[in-house]
C-alpha positions in Angstrom: -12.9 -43.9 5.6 -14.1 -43.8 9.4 -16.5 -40.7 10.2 -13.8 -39.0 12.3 -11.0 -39.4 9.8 -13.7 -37.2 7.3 -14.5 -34.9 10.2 -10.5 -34.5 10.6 -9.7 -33.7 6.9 -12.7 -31.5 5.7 -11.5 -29.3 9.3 -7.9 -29.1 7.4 -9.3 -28.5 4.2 -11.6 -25.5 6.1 -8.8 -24.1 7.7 -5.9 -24.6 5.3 -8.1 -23.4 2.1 -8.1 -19.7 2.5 -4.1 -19.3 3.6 -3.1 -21.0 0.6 -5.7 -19.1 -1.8 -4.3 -15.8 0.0 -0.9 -17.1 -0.3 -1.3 -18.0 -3.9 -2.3 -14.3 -4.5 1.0 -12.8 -2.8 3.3 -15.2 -5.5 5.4 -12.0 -7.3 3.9 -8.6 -5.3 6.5 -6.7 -3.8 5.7 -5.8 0.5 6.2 -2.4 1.1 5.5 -0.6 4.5 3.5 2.4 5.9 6.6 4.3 5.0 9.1 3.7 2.3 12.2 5.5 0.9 11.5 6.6 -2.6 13.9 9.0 -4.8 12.4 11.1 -7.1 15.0 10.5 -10.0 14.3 14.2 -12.2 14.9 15.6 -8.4 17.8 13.6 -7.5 16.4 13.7 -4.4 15.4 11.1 -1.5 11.9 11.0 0.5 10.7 9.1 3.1 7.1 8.9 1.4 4.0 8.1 3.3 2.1 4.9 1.2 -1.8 5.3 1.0 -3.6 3.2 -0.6 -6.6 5.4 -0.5 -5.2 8.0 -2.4 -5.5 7.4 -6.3 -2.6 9.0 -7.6 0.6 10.1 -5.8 1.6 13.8 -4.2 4.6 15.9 -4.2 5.5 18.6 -2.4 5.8 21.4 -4.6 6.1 25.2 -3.5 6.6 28.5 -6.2 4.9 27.2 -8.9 5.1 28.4 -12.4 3.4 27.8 -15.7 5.1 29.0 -18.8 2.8 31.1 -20.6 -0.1 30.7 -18.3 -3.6 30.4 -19.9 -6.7 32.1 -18.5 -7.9 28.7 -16.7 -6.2 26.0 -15.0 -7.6 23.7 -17.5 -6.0 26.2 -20.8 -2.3 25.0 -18.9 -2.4 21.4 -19.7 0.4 20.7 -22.4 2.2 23.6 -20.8 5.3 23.5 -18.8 5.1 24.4 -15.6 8.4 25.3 -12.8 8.2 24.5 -9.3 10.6 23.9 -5.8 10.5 20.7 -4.4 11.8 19.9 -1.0 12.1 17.2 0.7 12.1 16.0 4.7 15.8 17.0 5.4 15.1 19.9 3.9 17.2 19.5 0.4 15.8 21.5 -2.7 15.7 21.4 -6.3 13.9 23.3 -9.2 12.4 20.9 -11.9 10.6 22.1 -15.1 7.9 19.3 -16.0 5.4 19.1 -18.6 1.8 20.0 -17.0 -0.4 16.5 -18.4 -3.7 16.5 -16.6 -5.2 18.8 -13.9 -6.6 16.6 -10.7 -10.1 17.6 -8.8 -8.6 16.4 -5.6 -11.0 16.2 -2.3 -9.1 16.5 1.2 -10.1 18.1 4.5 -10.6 21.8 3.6 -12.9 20.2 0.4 -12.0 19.8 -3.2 -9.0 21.5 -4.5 -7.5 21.8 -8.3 -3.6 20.2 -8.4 -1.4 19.7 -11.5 -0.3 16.6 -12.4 3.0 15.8 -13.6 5.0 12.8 -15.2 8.1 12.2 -12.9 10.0 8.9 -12.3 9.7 7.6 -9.1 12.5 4.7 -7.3 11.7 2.0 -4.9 14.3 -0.8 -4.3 15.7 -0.6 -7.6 12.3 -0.2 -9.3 11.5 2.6 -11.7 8.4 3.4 -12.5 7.3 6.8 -14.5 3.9 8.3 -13.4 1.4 10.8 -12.5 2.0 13.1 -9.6 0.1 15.5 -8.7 1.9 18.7 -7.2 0.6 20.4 -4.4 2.1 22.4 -1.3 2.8 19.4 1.8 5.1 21.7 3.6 2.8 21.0 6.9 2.9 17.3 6.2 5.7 14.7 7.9 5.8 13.2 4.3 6.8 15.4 1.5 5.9 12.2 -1.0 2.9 10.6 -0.5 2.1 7.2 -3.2 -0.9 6.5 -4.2 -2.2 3.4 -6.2 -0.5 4.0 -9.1 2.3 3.4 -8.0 1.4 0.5 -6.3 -0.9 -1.0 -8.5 -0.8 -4.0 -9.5 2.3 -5.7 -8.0 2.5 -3.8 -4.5 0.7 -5.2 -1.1 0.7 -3.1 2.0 2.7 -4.4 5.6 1.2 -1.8 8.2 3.7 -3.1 10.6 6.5 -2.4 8.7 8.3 1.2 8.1 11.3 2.3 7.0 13.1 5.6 8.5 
């Protein structure tokens, strides 16, 4: 093999390599955008959820909360049920009654606050998956659903240029 024919094919093997090693780990994940439709299936209700994959586990908006037979900490409520309003972007509402399962030390702009968490099902494209969410008041917020990594994890991989209305 001539010197330039060498020179040619370790420059394809250079630049070829890491596309198909990145390509190889895309085989099976799902591409979701910025934004994504999601129902909340115990809601019955639609969002067009925000997707951050900075955030651990995934918020929803939830106003007038209630904990059945509230305990003298938010840590004594966890096993408890607990009531609250959810509401989505177009402004539909329902009342759930969930099972309280963790309580999340969450840090966000105003510092660290304490949220509920939940199990609720959550829908993408004809996937359900059942998970943590924690419950805290996104009124203010575009997105009334935001998902976190577990829903994503391990099967999900981010377009930034893609969103759905």
């Amino acid at each position: 093999m001539t010197s330039s024919r060498l020179l040619l094919l370790i420059c394809l093997v250079v630049l070829l390599l890491p596309t198909m090693a990145w390509g190889a780990g895309c085989r099976g994940k799902m591409i979701i955008g910025e934004t994504a439709r999601f129902l909340v299936r115990e809601a019955g209700l639609s969002y067009l959820a925000r997707i951050d994959t900075g955030a651990e586990i995934t918020s929803l908006h939830a106003e007038d909360l209630k904990v059945h037979s509230a305990g003298r900490s938010s840590r004594a409520n966890i096993g408890k049920k607990i009531s609250f309003t959810t509401r989505n972007g177009r402004g539909d509402r329902r009342r759930l009654v969930a099972e309280i399962v963790d309580l999340a030390l969450v840090r966000n702009t105003k510092g660290y606050e304490e949220r509920y968490e939940v199990e609720l099902t959550l829908v993408w494209q004809r996937r359900a998956r059942r998970l943590r969410v924690n419950l805290c008041d996104r009124g203010a917020m575009n997105n009334r659903l935001l998902i976190g990594r577990n829903f994503l994890s391990p099967d999900c991989l981010v377009d930034v240029t893609k969103k759905e209305r």
